[in-house]
DRENBA-249965 format. One line per field, with one value per atom (N, C-alpha, C, O): atom name; y, z, x. Coordinates in nm, 3 decimals, always signed. Each point is the difference from the previous one (the first is absolute). Example, Ala and Ser with C-alpha at 12.3 -4.5 7.8 and 13.67 -1.06 7.14 Angstrom:
REM residues 2
fikol = N/CA/C/O/N/CA/C/O .
py = -0.569/+0.119/+0.120/-0.002/+0.107/+0.119/+0.109/+0.111 .
pz = +0.780/+0.000/+0.000/+0.066/-0.138/+0.006/+0.073/+0.017 .
px = +1.319/-0.089/+0.090/+0.104/-0.139/+0.082/-0.077/+0.051 .
***
This chain:
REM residues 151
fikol = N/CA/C/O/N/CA/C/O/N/CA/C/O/N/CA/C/O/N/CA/C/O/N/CA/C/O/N/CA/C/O/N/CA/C/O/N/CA/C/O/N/CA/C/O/N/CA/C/O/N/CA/C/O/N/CA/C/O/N/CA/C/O/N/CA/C/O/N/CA/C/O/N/CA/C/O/N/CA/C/O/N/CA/C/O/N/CA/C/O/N/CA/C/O/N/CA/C/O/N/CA/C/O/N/CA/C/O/N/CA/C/O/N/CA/C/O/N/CA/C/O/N/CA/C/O/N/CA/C/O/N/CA/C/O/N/CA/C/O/N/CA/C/O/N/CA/C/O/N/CA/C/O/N/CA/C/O/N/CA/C/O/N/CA/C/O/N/CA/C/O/N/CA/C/O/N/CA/C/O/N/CA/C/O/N/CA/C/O/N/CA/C/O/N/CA/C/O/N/CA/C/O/N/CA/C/O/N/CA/C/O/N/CA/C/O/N/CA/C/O/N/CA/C/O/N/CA/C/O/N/CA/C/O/N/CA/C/O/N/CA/C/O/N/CA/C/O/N/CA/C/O/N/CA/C/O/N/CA/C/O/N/CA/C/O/N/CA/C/O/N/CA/C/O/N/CA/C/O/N/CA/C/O/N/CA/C/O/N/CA/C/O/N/CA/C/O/N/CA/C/O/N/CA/C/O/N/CA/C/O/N/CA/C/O/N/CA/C/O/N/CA/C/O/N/CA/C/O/N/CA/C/O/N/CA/C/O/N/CA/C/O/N/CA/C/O/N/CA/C/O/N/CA/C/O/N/CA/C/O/N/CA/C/O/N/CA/C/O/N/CA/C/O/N/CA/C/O/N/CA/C/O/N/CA/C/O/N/CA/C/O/N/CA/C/O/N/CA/C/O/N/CA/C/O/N/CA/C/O/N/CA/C/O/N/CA/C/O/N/CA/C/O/N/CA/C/O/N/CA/C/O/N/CA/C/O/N/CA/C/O/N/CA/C/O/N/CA/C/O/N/CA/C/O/N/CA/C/O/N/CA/C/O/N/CA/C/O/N/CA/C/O/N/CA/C/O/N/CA/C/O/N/CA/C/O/N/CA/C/O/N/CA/C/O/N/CA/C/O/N/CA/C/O/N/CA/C/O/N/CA/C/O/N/CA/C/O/N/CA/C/O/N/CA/C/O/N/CA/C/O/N/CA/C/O/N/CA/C/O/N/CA/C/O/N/CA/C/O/N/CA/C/O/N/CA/C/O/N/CA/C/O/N/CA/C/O/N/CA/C/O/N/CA/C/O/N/CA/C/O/N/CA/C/O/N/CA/C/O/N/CA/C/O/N/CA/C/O/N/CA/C/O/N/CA/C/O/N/CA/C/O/N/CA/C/O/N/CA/C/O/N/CA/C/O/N/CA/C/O/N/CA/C/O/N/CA/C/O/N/CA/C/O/N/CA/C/O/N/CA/C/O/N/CA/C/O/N/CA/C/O/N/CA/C/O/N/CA/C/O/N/CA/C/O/N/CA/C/O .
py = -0.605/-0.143/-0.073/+0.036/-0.144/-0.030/-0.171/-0.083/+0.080/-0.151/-0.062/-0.098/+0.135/-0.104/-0.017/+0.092/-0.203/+0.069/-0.106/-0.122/+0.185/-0.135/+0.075/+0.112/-0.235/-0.024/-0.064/-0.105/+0.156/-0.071/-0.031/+0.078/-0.180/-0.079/-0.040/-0.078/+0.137/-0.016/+0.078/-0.022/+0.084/+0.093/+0.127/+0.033/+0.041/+0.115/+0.010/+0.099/-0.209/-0.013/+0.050/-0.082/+0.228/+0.103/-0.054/-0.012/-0.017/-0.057/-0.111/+0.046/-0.121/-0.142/+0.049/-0.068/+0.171/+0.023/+0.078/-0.051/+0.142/+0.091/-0.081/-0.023/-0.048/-0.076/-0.086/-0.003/-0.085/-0.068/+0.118/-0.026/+0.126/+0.116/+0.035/+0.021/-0.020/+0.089/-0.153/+0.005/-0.105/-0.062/-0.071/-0.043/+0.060/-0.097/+0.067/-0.033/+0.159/+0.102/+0.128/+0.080/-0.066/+0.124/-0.033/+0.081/-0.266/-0.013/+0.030/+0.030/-0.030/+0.065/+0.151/+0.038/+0.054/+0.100/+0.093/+0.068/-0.067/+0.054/-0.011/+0.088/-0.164/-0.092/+0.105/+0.049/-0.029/+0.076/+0.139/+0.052/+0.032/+0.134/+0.059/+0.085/-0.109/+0.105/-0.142/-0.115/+0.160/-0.078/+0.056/+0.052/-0.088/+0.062/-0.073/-0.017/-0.034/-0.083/+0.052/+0.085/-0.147/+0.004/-0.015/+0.097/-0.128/-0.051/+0.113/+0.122/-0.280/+0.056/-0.087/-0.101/+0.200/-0.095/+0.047/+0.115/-0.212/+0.044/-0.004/+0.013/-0.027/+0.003/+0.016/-0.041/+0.082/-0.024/-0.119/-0.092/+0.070/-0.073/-0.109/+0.060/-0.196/-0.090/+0.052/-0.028/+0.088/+0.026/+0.124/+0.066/+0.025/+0.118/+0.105/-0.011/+0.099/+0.118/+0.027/-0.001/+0.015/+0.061/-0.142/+0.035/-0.110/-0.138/-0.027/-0.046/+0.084/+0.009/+0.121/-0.005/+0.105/+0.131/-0.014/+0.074/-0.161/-0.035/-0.067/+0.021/-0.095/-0.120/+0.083/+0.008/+0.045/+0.059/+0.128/+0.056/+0.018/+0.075/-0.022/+0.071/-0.186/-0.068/-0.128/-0.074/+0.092/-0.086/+0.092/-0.018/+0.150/+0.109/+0.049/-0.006/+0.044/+0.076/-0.134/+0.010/-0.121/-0.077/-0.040/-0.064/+0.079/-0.042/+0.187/+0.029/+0.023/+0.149/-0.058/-0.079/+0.106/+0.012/+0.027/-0.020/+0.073/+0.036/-0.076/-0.098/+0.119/-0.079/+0.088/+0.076/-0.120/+0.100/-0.087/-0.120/+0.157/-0.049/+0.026/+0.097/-0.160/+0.061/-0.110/-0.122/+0.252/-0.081/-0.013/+0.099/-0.207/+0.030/-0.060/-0.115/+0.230/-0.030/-0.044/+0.060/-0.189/-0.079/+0.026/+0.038/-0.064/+0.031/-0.117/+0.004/-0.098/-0.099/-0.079/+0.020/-0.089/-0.014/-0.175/-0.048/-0.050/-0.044/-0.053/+0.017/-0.095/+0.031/-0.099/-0.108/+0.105/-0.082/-0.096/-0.002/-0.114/-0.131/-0.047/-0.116/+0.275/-0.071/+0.041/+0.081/-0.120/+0.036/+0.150/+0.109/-0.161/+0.121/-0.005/-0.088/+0.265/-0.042/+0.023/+0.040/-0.090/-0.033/+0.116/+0.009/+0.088/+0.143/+0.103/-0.029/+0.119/+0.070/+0.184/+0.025/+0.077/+0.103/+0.098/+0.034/+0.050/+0.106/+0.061/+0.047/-0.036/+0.086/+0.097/+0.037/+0.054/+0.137/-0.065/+0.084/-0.209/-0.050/-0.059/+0.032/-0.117/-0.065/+0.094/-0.019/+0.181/+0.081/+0.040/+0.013/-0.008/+0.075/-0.120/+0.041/-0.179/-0.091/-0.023/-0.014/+0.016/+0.035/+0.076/-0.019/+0.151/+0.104/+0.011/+0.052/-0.097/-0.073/-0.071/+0.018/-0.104/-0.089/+0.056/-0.078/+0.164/+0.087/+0.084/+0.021/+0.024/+0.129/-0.102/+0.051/-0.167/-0.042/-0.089/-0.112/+0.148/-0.086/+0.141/+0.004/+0.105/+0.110/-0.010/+0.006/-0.022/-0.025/+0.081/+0.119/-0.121/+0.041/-0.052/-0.121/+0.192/-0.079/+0.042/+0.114/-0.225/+0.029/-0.071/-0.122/+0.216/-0.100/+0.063/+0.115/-0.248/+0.052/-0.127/-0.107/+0.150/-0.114/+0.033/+0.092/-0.188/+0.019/+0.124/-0.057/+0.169/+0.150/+0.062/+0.070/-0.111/+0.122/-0.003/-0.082/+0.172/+0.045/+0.037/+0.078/-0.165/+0.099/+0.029/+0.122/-0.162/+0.067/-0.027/-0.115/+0.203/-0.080/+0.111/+0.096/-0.092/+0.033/+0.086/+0.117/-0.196/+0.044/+0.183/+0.110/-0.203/+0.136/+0.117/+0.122/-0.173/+0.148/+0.062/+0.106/-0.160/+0.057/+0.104/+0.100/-0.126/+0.069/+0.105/+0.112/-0.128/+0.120/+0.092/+0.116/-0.199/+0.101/+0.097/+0.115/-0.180/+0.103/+0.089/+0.084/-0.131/+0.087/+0.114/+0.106/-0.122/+0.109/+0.094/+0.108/-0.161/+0.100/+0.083/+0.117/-0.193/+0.059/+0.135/+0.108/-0.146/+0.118/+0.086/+0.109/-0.135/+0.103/+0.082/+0.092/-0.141/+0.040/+0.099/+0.115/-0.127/+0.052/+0.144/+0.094/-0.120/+0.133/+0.080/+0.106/-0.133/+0.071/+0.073/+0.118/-0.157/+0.015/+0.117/+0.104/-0.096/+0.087/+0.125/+0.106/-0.133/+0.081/+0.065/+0.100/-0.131/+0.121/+0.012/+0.120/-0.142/+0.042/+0.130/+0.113/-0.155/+0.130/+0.149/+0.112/-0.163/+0.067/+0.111/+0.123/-0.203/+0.038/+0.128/+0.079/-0.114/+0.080/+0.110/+0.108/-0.110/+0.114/+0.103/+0.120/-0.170/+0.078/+0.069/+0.121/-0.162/+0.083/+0.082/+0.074 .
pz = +1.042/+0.017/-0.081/-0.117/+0.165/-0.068/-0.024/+0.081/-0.209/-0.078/-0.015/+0.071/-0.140/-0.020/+0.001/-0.053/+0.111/-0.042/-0.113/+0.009/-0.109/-0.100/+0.015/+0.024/-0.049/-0.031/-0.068/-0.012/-0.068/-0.115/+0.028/-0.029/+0.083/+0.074/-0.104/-0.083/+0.077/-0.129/-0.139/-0.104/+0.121/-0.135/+0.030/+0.111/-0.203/+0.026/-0.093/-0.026/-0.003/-0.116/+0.036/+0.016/+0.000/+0.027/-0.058/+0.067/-0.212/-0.123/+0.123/+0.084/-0.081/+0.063/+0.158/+0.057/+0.029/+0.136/-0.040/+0.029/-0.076/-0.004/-0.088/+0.075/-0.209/-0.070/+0.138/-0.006/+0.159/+0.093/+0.102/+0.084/-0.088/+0.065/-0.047/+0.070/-0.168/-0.075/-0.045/+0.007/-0.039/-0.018/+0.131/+0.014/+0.079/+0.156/+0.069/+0.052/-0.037/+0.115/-0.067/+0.075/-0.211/-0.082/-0.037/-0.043/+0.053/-0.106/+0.080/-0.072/+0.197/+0.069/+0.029/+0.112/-0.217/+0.049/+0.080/+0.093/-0.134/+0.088/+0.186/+0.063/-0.016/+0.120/+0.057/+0.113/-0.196/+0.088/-0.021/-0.108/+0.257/-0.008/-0.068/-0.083/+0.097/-0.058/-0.118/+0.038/-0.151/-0.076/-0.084/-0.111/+0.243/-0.051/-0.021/+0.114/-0.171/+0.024/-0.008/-0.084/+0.214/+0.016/-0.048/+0.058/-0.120/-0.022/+0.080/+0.009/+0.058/+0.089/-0.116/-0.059/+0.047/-0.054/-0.011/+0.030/-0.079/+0.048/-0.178/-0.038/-0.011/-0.177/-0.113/+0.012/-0.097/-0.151/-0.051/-0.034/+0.019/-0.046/-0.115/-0.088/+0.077/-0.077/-0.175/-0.108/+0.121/-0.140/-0.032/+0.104/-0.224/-0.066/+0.101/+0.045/-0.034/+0.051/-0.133/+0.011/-0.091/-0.070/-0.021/-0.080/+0.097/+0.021/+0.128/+0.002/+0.078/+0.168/-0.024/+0.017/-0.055/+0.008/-0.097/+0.018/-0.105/-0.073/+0.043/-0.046/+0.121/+0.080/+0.095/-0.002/+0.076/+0.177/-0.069/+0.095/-0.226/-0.014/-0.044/+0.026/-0.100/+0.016/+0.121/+0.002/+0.072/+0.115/+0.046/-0.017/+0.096/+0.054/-0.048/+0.066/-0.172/-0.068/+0.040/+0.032/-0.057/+0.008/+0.111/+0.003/+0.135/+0.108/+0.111/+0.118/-0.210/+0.095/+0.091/+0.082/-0.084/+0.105/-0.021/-0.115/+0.217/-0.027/+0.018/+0.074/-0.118/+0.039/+0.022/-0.076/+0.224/+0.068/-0.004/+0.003/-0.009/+0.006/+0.131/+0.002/+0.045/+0.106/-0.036/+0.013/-0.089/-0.026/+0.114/+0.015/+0.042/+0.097/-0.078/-0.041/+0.022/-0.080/+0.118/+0.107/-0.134/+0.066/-0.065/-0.117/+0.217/-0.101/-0.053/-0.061/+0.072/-0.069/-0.138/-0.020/-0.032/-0.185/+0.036/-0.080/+0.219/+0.010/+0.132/+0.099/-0.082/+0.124/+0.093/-0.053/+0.157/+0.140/-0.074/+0.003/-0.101/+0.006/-0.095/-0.039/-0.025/-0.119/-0.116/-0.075/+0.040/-0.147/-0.061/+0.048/-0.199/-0.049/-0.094/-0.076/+0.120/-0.108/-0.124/-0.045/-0.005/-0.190/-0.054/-0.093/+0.143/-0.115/+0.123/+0.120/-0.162/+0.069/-0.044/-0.118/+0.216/-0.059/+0.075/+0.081/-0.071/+0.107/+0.069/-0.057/+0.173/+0.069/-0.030/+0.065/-0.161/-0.075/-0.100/-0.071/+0.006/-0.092/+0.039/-0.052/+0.142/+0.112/+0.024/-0.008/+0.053/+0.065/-0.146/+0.003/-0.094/-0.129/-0.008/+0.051/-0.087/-0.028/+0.056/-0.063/+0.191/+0.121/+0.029/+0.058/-0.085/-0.053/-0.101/+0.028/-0.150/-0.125/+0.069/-0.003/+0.066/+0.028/+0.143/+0.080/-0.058/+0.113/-0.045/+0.043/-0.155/-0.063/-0.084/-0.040/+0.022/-0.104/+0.121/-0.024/+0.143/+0.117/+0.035/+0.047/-0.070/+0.132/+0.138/+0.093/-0.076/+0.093/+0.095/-0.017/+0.072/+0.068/+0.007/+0.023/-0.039/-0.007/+0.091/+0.000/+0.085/+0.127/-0.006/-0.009/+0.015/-0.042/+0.150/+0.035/+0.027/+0.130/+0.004/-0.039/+0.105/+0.074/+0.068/+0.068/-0.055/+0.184/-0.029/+0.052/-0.086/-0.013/+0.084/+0.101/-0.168/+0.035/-0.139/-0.090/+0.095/-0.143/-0.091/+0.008/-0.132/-0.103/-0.070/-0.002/-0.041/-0.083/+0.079/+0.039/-0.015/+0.049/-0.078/-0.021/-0.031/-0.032/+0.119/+0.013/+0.095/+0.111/+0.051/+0.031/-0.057/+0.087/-0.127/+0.015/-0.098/-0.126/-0.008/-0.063/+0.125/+0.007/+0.117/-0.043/+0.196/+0.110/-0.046/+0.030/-0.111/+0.015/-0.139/-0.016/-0.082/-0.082/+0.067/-0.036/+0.135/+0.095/+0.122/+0.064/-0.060/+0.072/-0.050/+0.063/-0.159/-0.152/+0.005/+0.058/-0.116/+0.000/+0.107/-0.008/+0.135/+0.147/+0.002/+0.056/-0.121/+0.083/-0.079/+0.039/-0.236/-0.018/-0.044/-0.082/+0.157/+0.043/+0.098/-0.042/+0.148/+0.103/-0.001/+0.079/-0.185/-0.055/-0.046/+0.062/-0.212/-0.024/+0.118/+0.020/+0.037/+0.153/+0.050/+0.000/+0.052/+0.033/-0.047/+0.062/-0.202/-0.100/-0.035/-0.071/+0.103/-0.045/+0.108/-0.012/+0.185/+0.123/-0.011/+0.019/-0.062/+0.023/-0.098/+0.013/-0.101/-0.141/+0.077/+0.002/+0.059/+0.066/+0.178/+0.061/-0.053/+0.113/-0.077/+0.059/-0.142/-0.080/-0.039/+0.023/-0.085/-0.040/+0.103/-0.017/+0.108/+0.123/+0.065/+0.095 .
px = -1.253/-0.019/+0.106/+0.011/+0.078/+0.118/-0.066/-0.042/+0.055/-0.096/+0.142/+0.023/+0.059/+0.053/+0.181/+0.063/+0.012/+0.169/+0.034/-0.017/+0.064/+0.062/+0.174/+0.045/+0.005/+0.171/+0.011/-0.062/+0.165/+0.071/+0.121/+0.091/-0.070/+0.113/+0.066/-0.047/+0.185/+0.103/-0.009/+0.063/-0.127/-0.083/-0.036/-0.042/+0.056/-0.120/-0.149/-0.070/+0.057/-0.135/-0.134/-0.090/+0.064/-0.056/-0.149/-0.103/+0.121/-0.124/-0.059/-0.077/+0.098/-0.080/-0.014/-0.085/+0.147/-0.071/-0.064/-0.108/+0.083/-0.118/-0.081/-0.095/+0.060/-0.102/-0.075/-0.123/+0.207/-0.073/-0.042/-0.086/+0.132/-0.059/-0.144/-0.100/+0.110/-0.154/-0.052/-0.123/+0.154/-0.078/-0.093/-0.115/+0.247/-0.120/-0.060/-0.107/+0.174/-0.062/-0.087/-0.056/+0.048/-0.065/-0.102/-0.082/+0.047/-0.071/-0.126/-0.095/+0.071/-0.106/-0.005/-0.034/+0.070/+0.015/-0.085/+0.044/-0.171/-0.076/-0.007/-0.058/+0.102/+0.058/+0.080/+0.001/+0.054/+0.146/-0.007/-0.027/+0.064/-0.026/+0.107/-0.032/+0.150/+0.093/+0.091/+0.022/+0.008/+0.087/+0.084/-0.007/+0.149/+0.151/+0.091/+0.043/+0.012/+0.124/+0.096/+0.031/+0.066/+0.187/+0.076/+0.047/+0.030/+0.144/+0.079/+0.013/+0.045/+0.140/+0.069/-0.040/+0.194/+0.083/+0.126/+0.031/+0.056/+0.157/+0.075/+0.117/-0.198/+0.040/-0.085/-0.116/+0.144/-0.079/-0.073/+0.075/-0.206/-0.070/+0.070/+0.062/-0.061/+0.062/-0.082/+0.051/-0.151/-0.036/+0.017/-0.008/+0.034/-0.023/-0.091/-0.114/+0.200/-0.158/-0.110/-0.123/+0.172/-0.121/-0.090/-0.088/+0.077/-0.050/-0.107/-0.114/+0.181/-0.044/-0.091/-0.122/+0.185/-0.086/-0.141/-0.097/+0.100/-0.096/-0.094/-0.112/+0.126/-0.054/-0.073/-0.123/+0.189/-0.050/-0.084/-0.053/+0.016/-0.042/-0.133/-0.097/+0.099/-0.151/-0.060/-0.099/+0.193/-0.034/-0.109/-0.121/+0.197/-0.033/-0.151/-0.104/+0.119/-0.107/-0.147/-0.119/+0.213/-0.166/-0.026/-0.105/+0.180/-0.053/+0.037/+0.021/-0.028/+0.029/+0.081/-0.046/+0.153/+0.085/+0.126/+0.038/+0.064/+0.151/+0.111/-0.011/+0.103/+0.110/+0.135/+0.060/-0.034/+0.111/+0.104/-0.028/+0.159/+0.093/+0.156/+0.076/-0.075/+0.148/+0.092/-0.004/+0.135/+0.085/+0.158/+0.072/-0.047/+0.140/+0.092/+0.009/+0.072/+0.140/+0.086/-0.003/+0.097/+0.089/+0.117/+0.012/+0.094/+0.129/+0.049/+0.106/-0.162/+0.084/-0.123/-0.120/+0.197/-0.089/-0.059/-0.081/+0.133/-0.056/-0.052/+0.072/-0.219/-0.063/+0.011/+0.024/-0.032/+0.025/+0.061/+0.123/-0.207/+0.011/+0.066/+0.009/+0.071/+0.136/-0.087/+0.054/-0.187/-0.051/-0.003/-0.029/+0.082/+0.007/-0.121/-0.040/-0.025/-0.157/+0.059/+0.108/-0.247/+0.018/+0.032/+0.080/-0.139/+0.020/+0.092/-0.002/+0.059/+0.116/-0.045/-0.026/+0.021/+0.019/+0.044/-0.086/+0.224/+0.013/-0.087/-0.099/+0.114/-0.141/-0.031/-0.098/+0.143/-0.078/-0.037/-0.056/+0.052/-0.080/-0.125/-0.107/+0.119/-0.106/-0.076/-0.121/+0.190/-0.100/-0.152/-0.123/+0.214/-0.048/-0.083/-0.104/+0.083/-0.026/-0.169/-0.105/+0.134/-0.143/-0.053/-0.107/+0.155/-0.055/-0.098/-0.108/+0.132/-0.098/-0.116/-0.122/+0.202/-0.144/-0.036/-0.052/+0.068/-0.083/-0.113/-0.114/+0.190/-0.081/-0.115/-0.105/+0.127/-0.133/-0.029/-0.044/+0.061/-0.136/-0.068/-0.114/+0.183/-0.113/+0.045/-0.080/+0.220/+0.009/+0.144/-0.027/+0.112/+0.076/+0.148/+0.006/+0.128/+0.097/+0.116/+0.047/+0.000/+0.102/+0.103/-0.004/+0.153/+0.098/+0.090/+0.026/+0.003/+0.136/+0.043/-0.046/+0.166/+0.101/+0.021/-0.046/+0.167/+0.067/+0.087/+0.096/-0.048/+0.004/-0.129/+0.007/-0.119/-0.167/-0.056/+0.018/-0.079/-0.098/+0.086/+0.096/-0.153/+0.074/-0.134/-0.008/-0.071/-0.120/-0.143/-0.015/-0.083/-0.127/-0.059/+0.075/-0.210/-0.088/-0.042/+0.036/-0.134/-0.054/+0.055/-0.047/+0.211/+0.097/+0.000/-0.005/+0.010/+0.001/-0.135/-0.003/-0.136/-0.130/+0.076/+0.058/-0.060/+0.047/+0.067/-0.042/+0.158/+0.089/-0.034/+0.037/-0.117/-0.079/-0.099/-0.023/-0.030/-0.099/+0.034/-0.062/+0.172/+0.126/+0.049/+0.012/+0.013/+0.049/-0.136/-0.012/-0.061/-0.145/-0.020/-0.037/+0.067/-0.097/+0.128/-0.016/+0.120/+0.112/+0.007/+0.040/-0.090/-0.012/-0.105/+0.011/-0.143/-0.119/+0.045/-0.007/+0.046/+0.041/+0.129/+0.004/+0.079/+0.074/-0.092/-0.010/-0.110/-0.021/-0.106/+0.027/-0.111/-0.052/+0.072/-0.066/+0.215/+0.048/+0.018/+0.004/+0.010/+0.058/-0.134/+0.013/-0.135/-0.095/+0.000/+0.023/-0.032/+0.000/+0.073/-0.046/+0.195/+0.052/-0.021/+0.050/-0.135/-0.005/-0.110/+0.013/-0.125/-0.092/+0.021/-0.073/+0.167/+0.048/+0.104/+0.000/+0.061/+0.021/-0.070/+0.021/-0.107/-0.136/-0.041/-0.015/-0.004/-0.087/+0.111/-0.025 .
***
């Protein structure tokens, strides 16, 4: 169920959309069956991660719920309308950055551009269970054949 979209038009002030997130739409929590929140975004939060991560970690805890993040890296530093945001950080910093505050929502973290994927969570579950199933499946063989030796 999708409650709510906030934008921070000219900003990335992460603190004040999520505080009108949980404050308008959480405060009925019982109401709502599933409670996750999004961020899509194309940069680093205008405040500190360990700040944000502080924040969203007792958000979370007191209204149970996660916070996922998809980040699309752009190649250029500023966006459609000429503004440059307040705070600046290479995209392996950005990535590291939301990462933090992924890990203190409980939640999931996806970074692509116009390239494809460069990091998802989701996809490192898949091919962790990919890894397992195949070498579930060697050792499978490997007593198969151990077993037809024997006899």
């Amino acid at each position: 169920r999708w409650v709510l979209s906030l934008q921070c038009k000219g900003s990335r002030n992460f603190m004040s959309a999520l505080r009108r997130a949980v404050e308008v739409d959480f405060k009925d929590k019982d109401k709502h069956e599933s409670q996750g929140l999004y961020l899509l975004t194309t940069g680093i939060p205008d405040q500190e991660a360990h700040m944000v991560s502080a924040y969203v970690a007792e958000v979370c805890r007191g209204f149970d719920l996660q916070l996922h993040v998809c980040l699309f890296s752009v190649m250029e530093d500023v966006d459609s309308n000429g503004i440059i945001p307040a705070r600046y950080a290479n995209p392996v910093e950005t990535a590291n950055a939301l990462k933090e505050i992924v890990q203190a929502g409980n939640g999931r973290f996806h970074w692509f551009g116009e390239a494809g994927i460069f990091e998802s969570d989701d996809i490192n579950v898949i091919v962790s269970e990919m890894e397992k199933a195949n070498n579930y499946s060697q050792k499978c063989a490997f007593l198969a054949e151990s077993l037809k030796q024997r006899s």
